[in-house]
N, C-alpha and C positions, 0 to 999 in steps of 0.2 A: 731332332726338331727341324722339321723343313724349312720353317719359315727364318730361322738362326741359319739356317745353312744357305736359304737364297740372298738374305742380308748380306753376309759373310762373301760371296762369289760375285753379288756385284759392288763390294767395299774393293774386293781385290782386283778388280776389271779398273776401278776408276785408277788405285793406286797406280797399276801397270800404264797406263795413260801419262800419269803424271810424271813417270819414270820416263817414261822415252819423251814429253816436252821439254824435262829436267837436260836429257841429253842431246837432243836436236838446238835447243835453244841455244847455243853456243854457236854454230853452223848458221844459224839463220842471223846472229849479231854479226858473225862475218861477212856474211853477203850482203846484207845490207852496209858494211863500209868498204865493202868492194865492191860494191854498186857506186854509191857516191862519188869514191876517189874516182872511178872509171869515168863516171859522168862532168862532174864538178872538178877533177884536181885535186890536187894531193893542198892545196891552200885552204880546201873545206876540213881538212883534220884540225887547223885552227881554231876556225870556231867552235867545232868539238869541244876541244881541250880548253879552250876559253871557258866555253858554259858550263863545263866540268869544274875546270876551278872555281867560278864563281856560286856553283851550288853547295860544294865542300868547304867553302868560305864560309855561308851564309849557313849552313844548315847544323852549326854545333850547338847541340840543344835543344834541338828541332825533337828530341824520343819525348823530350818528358814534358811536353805541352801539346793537348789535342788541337789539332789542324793547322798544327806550325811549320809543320813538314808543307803541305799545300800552299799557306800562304808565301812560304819561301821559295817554291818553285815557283807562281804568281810575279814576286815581287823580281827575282833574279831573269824571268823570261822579259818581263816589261821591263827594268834595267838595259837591255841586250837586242831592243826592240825585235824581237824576231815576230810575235806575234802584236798585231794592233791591240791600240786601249781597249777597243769594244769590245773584241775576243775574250781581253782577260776580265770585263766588267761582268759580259756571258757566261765564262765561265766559273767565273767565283756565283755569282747569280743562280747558277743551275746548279750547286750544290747546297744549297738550303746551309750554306753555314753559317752566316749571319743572323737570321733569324733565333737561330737554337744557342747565339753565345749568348742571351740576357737566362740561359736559366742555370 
């Protein structure tokens, strides 16, 4: 069946894709905190590890309620002001998820 077999060759093109983002993606989290430090100082690995814990703080429980995981990154970036109110009123806004909790 050709059309089982052109299905199948480009199933395996995408996988092959995903396999080498799976593996570069570690390399590029590097260089983006060897960018930083380089730029900012090794004092920006703080706030890192700040907004780190405070999302592992906040986020227990976060699997088994839909869009609890979002609202908790939301609430812990405005905690931590790194992003302004309007940002996060835009952002919560541009995902249509208030509308959709009354059903």
């Amino acid at each position: 069946m050709p059309l089982l077999d052109l299905i199948d060759l480009v199933a395996q093109a995408f996988f092959r894709m995903v396999r080498i983002v799976i593996y570069v993606s570690p390399l590029g989290a590097f260089g983006g905190m060897a960018f930083t430090v380089g730029k900012y100082g090794v004092g920006s690995i703080g706030a890192y590890g700040n907004l780190l814990f405070i999302l592992l703080l906040t986020s227990k429980g976060a699997a088994s309620v839909t869009g609890e995981a979002f609202i908790t990154q939301v609430a812990a970036l405005g905690s931590l002001d790194v992003i302004p109110a309007a940002g996060l009123v835009l952002v919560l806004g541009s995902t249509g998820l208030f509308p959709r909790a009354g059903r």
